[in-house]
C-alpha positions in Angstrom: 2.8 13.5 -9.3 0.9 12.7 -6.4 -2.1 15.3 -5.5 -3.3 14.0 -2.5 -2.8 15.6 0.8 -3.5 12.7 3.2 -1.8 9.1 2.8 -4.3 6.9 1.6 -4.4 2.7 3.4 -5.6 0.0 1.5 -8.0 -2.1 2.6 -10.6 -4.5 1.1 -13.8 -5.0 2.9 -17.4 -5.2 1.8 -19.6 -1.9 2.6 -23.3 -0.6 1.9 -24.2 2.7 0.9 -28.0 4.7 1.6 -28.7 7.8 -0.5 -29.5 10.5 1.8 -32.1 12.6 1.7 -35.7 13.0 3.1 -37.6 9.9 1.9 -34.9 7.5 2.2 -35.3 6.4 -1.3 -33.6 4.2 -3.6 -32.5 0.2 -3.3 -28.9 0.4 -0.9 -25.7 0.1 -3.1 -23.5 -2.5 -2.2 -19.8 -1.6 -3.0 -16.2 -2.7 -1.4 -14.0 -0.1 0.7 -10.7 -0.3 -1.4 -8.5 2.6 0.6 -9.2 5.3 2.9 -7.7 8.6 4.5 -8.7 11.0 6.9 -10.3 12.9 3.9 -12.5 10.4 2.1 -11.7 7.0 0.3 -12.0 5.3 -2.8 -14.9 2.1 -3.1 -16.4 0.2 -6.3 -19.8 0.1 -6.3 -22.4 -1.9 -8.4 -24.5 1.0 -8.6 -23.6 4.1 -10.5 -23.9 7.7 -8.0 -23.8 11.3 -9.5 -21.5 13.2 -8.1 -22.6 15.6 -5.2 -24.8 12.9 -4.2 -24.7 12.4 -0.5 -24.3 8.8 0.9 -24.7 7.0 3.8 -22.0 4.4 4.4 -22.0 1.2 6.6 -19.1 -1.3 7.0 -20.6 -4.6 6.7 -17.2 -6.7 6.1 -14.2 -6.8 8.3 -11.5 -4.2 8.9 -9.1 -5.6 11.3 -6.1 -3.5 12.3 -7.5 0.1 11.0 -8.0 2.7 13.2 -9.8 6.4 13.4 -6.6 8.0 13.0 -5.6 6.3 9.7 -8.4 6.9 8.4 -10.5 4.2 8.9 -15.1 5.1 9.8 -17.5 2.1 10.1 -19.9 4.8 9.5 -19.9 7.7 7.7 -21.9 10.3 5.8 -19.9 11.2 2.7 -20.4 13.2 -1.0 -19.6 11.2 -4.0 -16.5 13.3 -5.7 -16.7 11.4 -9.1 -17.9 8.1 -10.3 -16.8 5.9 -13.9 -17.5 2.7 -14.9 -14.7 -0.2 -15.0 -14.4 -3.8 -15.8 -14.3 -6.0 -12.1 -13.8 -9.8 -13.4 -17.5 -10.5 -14.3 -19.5 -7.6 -13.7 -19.2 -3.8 -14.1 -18.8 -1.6 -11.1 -18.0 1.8 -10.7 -14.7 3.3 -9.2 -16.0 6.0 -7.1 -14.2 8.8 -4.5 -15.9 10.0 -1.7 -15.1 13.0 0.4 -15.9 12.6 4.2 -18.7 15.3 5.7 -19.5 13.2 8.9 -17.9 10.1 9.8 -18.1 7.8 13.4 
């Protein structure tokens, strides 16, 4: 049974993410945007991210026909929800959901 209150569209474009915080610190996680909502959306990441942390998120790849309304920020300031490791092909990322607190 589905638990989700907003419908989720796929989409596979590269993103960046910034821990936020006062000193900015920490090497930026690259990551792909897998599917999004007007709540959050679910990337793998290369990095691992505890959840609660807060993140800044850039779009770097393209998005095409999304919009706002399904969904869709180029930028957004979101809190990691829960993080695990899986298997991507070569390398290990982590599945990761992210709520939305800001987004434009």
């Amino acid at each position: 049974m589905e638990k989700r209150s907003n419908r989720r569209r796929l989409i596979n474009t590269s993103i960046v993410c910034n821990r936020f915080n006062s000193l900015n610190l920490g090497e930026p996680i690259d990551g792909k945007l897998k599917n999004c909502s007007s709540a959050g959306f679910y990337a793998e990441l290369k990095l691992p991210v505890k959840a609660g942390t807060i993140l800044v998120v850039r779009v770097t790849g393209r998005w095409g026909r999304y919009s706002i309304d399904e969904g869709f920020r180029s930028h957004a300031l979101a809190e990691v929800r829960w993080s695990k490791p899986i298997s991507a092909k070569v390398d290990v990322c982590y599945a990761t959901g992210l709520k939305y607190l800001m987004a434009y």
